[in-house]
N, C-alpha and C positions, 0 to 999 in steps of 0.2 A: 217367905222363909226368913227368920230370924240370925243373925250370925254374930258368933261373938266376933271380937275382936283379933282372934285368931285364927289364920285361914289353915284351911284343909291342909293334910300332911301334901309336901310336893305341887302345891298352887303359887307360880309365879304372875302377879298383873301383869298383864299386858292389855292392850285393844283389842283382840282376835278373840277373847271369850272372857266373859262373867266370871265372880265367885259362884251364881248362882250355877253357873254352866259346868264347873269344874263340883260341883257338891253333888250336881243329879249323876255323873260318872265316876267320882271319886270312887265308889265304893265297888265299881267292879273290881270281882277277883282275877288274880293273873290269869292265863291261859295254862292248862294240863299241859302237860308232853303229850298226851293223844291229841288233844287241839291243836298246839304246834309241829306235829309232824302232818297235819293234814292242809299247812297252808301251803299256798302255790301264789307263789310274787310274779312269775314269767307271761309274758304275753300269747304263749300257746296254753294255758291255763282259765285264759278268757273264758267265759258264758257260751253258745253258741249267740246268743244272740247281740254279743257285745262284738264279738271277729270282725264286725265289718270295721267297727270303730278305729282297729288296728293301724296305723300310720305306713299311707299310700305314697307318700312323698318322693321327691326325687324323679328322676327319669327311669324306665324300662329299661329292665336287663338286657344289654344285645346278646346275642347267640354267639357271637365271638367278639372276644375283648379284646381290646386297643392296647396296644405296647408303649407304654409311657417312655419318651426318649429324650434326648436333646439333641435338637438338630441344628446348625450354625445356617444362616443362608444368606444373602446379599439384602440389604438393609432396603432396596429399591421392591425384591421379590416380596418380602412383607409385607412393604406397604399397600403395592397391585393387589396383594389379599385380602389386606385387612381392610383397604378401599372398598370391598364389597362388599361391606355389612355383617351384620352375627351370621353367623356359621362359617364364617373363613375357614378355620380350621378342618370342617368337614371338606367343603370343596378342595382344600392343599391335599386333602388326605384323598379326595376321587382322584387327582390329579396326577399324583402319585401311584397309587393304584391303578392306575391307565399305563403308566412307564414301567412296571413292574411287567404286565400283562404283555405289553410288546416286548420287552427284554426277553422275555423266557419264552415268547411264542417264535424270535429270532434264530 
């Protein structure tokens, strides 16, 4: 392909793609208003067979959610928790959940 000295209407260089690459698409025509009302951007619009692709991340919904609080506690009781390694937090929270259990079974 031969080019003059002027590039396509709307072609800025960069590294990411060619004159040549911007001339073989240049000339598509916009999209109709029937075209554009038939596109779908959202992740339940996927393929069936793109769904799995869909982002697994994170941890498992629990069946009942945790009450974000703040709770003040003796700087010695934190440490006995966090001395035992990742998951303190859940153990403070069995542990707790223990002293609830007896309070209201009292």
């Amino acid at each position: 392909m031969t080019h003059s000295a002027k590039h396509a209407p709307g072609y800025v260089p960069n590294p990411h793609y060619t004159q040549d690459d911007w001339d073989e698409v240049s000339d598509t025509p916009p999209l109709t208003p029937e075209e554009s009302s038939r596109l779908r951007l959202g992740p339940a619009d996927l393929p069936p067979d793109l769904a799995a692709l869909k982002s697994r991340g994170g941890r498992p919904k629990a069946a009942v959610k945790r009450v974000p609080i703040l709770l003040r506690v003796e700087p010695e009781v934190l440490a006995a928790f966090k001395a035992t390694g990742p998951g303190w937090q859940t153990r403070m929270n069995e542990v707790l959940a223990e002293a609830a259990r007896r309070l209201t079974a009292a």
